[in-house]
C-alpha positions as CSV (number, residue, x, y, z in Angstrom):
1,X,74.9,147.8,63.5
2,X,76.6,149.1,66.4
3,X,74.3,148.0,68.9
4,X,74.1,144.8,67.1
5,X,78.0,144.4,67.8
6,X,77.5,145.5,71.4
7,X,75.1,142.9,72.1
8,X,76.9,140.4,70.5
9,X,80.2,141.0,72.5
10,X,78.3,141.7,75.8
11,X,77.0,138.2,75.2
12,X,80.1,136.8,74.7
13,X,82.0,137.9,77.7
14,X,79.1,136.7,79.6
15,X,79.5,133.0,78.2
16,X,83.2,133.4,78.8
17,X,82.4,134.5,82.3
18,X,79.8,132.1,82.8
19,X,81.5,129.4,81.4
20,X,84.7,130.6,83.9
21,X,82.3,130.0,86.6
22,X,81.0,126.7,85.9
23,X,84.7,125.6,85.4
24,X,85.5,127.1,88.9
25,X,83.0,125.8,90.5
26,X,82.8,122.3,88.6
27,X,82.5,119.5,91.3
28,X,85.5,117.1,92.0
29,X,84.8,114.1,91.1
30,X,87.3,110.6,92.0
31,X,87.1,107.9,90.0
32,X,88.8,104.9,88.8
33,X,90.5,104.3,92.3
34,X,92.5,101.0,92.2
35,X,95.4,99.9,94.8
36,X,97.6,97.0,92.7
37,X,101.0,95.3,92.6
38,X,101.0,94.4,95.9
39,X,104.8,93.7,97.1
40,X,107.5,94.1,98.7
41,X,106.2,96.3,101.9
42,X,104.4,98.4,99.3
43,X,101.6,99.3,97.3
44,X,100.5,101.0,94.1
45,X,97.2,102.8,94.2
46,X,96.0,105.1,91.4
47,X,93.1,107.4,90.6
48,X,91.4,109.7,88.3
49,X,90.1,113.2,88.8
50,X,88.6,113.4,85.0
51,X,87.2,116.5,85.2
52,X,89.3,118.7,87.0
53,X,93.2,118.8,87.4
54,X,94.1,118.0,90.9
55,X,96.8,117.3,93.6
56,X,96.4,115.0,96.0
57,X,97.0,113.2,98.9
58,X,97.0,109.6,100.0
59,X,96.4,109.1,103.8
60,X,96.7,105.1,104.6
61,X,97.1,102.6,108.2
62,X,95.9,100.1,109.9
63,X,93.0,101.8,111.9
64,X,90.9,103.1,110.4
65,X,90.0,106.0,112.5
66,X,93.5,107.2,112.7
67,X,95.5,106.8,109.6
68,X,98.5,107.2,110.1
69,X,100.8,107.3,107.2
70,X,100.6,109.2,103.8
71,X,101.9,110.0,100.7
72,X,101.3,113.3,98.3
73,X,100.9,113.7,94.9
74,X,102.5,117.0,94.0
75,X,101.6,118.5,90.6
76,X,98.5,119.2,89.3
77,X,97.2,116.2,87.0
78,X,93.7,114.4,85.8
79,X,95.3,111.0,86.2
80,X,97.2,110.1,89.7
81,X,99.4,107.6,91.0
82,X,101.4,107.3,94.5
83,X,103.1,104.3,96.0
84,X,102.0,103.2,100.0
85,X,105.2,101.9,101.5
86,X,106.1,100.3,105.1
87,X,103.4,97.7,104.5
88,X,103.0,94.5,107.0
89,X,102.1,91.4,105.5
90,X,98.9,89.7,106.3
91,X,97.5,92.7,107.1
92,X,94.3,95.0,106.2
93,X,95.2,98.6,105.5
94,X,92.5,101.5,105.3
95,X,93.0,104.6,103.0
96,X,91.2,108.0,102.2
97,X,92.5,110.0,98.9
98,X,91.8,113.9,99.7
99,X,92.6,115.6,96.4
100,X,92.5,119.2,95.8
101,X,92.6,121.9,93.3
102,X,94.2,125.1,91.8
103,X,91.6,127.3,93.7
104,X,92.6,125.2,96.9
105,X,88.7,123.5,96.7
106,X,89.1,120.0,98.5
107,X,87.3,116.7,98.5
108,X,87.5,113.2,100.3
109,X,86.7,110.0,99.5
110,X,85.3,106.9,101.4
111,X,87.3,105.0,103.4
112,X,88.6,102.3,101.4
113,X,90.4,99.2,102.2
114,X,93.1,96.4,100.9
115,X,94.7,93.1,102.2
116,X,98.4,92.3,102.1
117,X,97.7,88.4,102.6
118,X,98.7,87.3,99.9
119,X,101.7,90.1,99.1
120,X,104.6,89.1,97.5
121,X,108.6,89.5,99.6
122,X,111.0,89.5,97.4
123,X,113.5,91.8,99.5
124,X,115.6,90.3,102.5
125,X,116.2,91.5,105.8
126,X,118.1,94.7,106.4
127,X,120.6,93.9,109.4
128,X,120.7,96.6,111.4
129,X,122.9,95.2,114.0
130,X,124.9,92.8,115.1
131,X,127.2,92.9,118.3
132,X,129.0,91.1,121.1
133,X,127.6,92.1,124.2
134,X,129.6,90.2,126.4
135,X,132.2,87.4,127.1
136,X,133.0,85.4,130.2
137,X,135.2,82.0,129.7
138,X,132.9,80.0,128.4
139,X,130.0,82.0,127.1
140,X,129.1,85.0,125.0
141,X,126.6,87.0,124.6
142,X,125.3,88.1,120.9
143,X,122.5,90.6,120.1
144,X,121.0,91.2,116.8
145,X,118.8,93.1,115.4
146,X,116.7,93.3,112.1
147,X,114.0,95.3,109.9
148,X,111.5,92.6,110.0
149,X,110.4,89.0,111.8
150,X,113.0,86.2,111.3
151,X,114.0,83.6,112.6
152,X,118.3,83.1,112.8
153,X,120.3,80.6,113.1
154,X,124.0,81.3,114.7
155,X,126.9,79.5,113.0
156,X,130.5,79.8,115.4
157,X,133.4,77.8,115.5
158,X,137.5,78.5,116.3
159,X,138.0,78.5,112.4
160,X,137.1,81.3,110.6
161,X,136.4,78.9,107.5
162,X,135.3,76.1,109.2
163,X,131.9,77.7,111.5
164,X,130.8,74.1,112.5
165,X,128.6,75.3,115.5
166,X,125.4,76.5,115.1
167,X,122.6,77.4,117.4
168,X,118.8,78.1,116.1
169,X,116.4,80.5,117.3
170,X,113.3,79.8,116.0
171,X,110.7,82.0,117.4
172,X,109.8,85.1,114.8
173,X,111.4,88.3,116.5
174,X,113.5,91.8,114.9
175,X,115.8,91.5,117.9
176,X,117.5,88.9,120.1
177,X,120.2,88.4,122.3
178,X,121.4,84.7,122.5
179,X,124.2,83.2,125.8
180,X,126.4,81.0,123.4
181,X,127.6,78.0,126.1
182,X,130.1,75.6,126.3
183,X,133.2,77.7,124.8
184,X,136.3,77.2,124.9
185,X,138.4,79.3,127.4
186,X,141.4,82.0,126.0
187,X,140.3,81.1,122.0
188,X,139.3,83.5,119.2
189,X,136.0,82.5,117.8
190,X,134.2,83.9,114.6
191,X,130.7,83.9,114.0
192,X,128.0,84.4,111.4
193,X,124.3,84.9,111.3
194,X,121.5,83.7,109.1
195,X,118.5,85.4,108.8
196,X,115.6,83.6,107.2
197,X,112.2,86.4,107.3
198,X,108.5,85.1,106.3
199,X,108.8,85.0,102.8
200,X,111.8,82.6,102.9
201,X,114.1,85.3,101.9
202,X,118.1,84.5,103.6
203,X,120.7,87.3,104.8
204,X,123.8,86.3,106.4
205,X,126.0,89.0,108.3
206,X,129.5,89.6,108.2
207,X,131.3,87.5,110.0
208,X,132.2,88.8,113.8
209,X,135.3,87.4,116.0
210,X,135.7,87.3,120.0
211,X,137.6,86.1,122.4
212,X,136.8,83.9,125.7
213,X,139.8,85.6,127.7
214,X,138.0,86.7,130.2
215,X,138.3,86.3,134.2
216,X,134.7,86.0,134.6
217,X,133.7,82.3,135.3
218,X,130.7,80.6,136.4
219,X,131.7,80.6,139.8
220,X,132.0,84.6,139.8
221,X,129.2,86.7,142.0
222,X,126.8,88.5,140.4
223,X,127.0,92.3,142.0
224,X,125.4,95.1,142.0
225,X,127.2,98.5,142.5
226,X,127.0,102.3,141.7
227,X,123.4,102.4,143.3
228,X,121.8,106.4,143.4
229,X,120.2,107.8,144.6
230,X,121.5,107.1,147.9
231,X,119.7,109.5,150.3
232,X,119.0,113.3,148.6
233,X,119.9,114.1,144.9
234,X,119.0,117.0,143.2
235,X,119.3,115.6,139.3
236,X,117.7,112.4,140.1
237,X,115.1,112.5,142.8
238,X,111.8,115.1,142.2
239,X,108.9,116.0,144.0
240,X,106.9,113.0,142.4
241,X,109.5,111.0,140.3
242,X,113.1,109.4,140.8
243,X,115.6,108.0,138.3
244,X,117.1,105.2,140.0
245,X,120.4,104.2,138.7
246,X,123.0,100.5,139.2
247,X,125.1,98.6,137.0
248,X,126.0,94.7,137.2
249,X,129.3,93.2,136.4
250,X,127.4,90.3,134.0
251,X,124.0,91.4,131.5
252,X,120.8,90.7,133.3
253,X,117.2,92.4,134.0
254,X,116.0,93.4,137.0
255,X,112.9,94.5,139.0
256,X,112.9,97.7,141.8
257,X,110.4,96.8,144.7
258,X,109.6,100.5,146.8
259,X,107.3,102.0,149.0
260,X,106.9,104.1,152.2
261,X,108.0,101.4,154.8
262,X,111.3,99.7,154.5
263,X,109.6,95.9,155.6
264,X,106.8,96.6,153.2
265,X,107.9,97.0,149.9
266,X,104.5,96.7,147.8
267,X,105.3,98.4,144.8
268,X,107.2,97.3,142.3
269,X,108.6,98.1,138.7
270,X,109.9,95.3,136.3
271,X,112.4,96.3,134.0
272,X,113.2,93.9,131.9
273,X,114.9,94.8,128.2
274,X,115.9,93.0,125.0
275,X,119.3,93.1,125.1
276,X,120.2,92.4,128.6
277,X,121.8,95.1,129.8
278,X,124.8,96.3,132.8
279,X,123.9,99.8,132.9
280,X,120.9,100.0,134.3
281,X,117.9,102.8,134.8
282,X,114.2,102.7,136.0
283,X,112.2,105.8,136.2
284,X,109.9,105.4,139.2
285,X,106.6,108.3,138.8
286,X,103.6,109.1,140.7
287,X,105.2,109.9,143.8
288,X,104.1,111.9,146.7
289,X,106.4,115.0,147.4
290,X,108.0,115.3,150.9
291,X,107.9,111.7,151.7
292,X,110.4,109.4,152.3
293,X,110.7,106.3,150.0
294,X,112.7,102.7,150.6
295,X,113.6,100.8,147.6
296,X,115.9,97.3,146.8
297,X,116.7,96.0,143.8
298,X,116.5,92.3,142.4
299,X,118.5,91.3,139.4
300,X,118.0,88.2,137.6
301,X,118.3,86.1,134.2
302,X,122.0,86.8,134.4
303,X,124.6,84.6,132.5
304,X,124.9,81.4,134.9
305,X,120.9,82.0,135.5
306,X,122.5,84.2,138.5
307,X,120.1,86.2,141.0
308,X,121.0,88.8,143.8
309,X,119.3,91.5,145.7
310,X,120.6,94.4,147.4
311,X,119.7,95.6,150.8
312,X,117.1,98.5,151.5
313,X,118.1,101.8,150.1
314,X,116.4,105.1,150.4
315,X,115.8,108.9,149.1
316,X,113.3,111.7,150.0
317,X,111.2,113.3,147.1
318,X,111.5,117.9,147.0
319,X,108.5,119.6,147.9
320,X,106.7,120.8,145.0
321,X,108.1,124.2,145.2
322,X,112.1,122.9,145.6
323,X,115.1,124.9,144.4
324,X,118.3,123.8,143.8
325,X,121.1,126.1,141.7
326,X,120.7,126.8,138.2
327,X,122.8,124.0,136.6
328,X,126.0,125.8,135.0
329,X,125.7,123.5,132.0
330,X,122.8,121.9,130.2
331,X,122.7,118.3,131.9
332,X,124.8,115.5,129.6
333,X,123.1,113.2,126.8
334,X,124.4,109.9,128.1
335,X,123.2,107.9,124.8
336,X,124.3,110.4,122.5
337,X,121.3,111.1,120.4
338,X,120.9,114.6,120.4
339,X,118.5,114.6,123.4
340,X,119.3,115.3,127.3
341,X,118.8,112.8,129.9
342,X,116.3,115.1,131.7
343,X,114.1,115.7,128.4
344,X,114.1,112.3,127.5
345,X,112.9,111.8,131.2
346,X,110.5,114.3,130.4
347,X,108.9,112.7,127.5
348,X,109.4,108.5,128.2
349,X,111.8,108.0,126.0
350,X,115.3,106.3,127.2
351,X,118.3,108.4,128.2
352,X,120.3,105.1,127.4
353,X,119.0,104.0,124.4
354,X,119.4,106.1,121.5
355,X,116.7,104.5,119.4
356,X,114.2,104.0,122.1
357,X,111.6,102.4,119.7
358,X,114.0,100.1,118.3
359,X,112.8,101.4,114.4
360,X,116.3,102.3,113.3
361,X,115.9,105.9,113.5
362,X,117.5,107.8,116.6
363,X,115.4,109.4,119.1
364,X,117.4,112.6,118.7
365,X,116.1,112.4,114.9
366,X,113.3,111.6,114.8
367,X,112.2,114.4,117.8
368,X,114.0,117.3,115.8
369,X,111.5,115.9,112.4
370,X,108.6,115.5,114.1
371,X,108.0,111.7,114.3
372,X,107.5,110.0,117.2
373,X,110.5,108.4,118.9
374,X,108.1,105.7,121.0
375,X,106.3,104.2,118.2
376,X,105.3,104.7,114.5
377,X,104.0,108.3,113.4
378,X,104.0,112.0,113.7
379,X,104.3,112.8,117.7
380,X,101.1,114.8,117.9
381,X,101.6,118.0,115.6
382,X,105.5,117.7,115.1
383,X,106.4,120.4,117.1
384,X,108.2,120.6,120.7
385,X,107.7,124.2,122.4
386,X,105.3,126.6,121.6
387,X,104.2,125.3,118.5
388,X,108.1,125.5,116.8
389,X,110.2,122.6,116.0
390,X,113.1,122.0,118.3
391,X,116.7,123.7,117.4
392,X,120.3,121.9,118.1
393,X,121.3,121.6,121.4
394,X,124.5,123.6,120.2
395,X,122.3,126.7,119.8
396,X,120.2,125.8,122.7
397,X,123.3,125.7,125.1
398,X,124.3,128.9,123.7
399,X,121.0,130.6,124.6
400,X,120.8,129.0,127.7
401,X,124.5,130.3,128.7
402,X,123.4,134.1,127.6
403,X,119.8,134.0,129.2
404,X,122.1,132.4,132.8
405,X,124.3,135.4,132.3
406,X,121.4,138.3,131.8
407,X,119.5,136.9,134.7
408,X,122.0,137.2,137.1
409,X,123.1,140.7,136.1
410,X,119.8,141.5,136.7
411,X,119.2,139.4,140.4
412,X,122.2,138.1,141.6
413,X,122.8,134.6,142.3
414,X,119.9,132.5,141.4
415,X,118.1,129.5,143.2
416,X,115.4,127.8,140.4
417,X,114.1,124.3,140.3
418,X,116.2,122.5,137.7
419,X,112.7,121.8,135.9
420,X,111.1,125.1,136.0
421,X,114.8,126.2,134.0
422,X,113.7,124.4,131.5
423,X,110.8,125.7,131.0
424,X,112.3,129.4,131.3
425,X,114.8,128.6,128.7
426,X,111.9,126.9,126.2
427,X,110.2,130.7,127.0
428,X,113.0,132.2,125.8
429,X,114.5,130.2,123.0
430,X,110.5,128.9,121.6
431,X,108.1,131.2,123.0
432,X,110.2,134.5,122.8
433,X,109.9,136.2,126.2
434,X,112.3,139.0,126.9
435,X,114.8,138.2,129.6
436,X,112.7,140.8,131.5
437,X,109.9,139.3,131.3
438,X,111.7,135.6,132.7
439,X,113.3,137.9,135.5
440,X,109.8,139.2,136.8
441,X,108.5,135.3,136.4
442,X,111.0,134.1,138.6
443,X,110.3,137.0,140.9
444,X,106.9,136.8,141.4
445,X,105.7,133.0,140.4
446,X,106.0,132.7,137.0
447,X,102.8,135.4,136.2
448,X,104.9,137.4,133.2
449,X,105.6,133.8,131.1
450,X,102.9,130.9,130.4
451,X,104.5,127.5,129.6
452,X,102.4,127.1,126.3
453,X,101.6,130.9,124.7
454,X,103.8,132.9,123.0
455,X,104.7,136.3,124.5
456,X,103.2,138.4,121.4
457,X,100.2,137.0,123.2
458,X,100.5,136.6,126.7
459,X,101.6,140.3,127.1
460,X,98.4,141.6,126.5
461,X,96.9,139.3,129.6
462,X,96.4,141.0,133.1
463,X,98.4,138.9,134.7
464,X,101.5,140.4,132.6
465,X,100.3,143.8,132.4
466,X,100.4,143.9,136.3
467,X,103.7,142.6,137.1
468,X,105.9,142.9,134.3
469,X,106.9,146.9,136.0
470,X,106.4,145.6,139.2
């Protein structure tokens, strides 16, 4: 009897176990997968996972190879549904489901795809700016801006309640800036904007006032001024880039012509923007150090269709190895977004512009979460210095001010390349090198810190282990 009861509960633990198993080990299988209600910049897509519970992830774009977008579904579940949203219309969008379960087993479906021909707007455009660029005596300048294509029509007048001008722009764009002629001089006008987008939808923006009091007239000159670099300067000109700065006195584009012989300027950079600007900045790269470089600027599609020119300026690029004093502040963030001028140099992105993509999100933002400020998407894996996400340029300025003072207790006065600070104080702030180990970099060329590994690591290398007691 008692082996008999033995038996009988030895075979029962080993269903129970085996039966544990199977469970365990039971393949996922996804089924039922259907993307529906197609509208409004958004899609439903829902799945089934019958067998075992499951999270899951949507990943969704419009290439195929890189999808770009996704969206997760959180809890554990045998039925799933997530919404895709920033949709284009007319479109076809690709999308993988990976789903996953409670012993962190993973599978993928095919790639699978949907159309947004025929989906339904029922929203209407989100203005995301309107402004008054500038006035003159008989003209103004007005920039908009918007969420998706529309077209616009502008509706001005002297009476607030009476708007009986209009002007129609009729091309599809997000932004615009529009020269509103034939005003009348010293009168307050008041404007407002329609937007129509694709789907017929209409938005009309607060109404905006402005006055025509202004000394500029069509016989005015357009000039250039404030032109640097003129000659040497150590924030703007590099050993193989140069930030060239001017402002005009009316909004227009422009076009730098350079090279290496003031009669024979062959190069050229065009740089035109939407809106017009009068501040003005163009980024020249791909220079060769230690050479002396002529430049002259052309500005065009002014207000009046004005051109000028200026004569030949020109600057000399560092040697590779320059120095100039470590800067006794962090350089200024002309734009405001949370990013300086030299970083945004750095990486592309404008120092004037704080939205340098024009998506509604600041560059400063979207940097600090990962995204990229130049287009749509993550900027490669979200991260900006040895594999950490960038902190406040409060607490940066802070560290920077402390590592300044350490570093000269230890070697006196300092000469560094205003560059190869940065990439000490990303050591020290990001990759966590001791201020020792930054002092014996800038010592003996930069052996006791690497620009891209952490110093847990790179203190076990040769290279560190020989000079870091040096």
């Amino acid at each position: 009897m008692k082996n008999s009861l033995k038996i009988l509960i030895f075979s029962i633990l080993t269903l129970v176990i085996m039966g544990g198993f199977s469970i365990a080990h039971a393949q996922i299988d996804v089924s039922n997968i259907e993307v529906f209600d197609i509208e409004d910049q958004r899609a439903r897509i829902k799945w089934s996972t019958y067998n075992v519970p499951t999270k899951g992830i949507v990943y969704y774009g419009l290439d195929y190879q890189g999808l770009d977008h996704n969206i997760g579904y959180g809890s554990y579940s045998y039925s799933h549904e997530s919404v895709m949203t920033g949709l284009q219309a007319d479109e076809i969008y690709y999308y993988r489901i990976v789903v996953i379960d409670n012993l962190g087993e993973t599978f993928e479906t095919y790639i699978g795809s949907f159309s947004t021909e025929d989906m339904i707007d029922t929203n209407y455009p989100d203005i995301l700016e309107v402004d008054i660029l500038q006035t003159t005596y008989d003209q103004a300048v007005v920039y908009w801006r918007v969420d998706e294509d529309v077209k616009a029509t502008v509706h001005y007048g002297v009476d607030r309640e009476d708007l009986d001008k209009s002007k129609r722009v009729s091309r599809w764009s997000t932004e615009y800036d529009l020269t509103l002629t034939r005003l009348l001089p010293y009168r307050n006008y008041y404007l407002q904007i329609e937007f129509e987008d694709k789907a017929g939808n209409i938005k009309r923006s607060s109404i905006k006032s402005f006055n025509t009091s202004s000394n500029i007239t069509k016989s005015t000159e357009l000039e250039i001024s404030n032109i640097q670099p003129l000659g040497y300067h150590e924030h703007l000109v590099f050993a193989d880039q140069v930030l060239i700065k001017f402002q005009t006195n009316l909004l227009a584009n422009s076009r730098v012509y350079y090279g290496t012989e003031p009669d024979r300027l062959r190069k050229s950079i065009r740089t035109e923007t939407m809106p017009r600007i009068k501040e003005h900045r163009v980024v020249i790269n791909e220079l060769e150090p230690e050479t002396t470089y002529y430049y002259m600027i052309k500005v065009y599609d002014s207000l009046y269709s004005k051109r000028t020119e200026s004569q030949v300026y020109s600057f000399v690029t560092a040697s590779l190895n320059y120095t100039t004093a470590i800067p006794t502040q962090l350089p200024v963030d002309t734009d405001g977004d949370g990013l300086y001028d030299d970083y945004e140099m750095e990486i592309g992105t404008d120092p004037l512009d704080n939205d340098s993509d024009r998506d509604g999100y600041g560059d400063g933002t979207e940097v600090s979460h990962g995204y990229n400020p130049l287009g749509p998407g993550k900027a490669g894996n979200g991260n900006f210095a040895y594999n950490k996400a960038r902190i406040s340029n409060s607490i940066e300025a802070d560290h920077a001010n402390y590592l300044r003072g350490e570093l000269e207790k230890r070697l006196g006065s300092l000469d560094i390349a205003v560059t190869h600070w940065y990439k000490l104080l990303n050591s020290y702030i990001y990759g966590d090198y001791p201020v020792q180990a930054i002092a014996q970099a800038i010592k003996y060329g930069g052996k006791t810190v690497h620009p891209t590994i952490s110093w847990s690591q790179w203190q076990n290398s040769a290279d560190y282990q020989e000079y870091i007691n040096k």
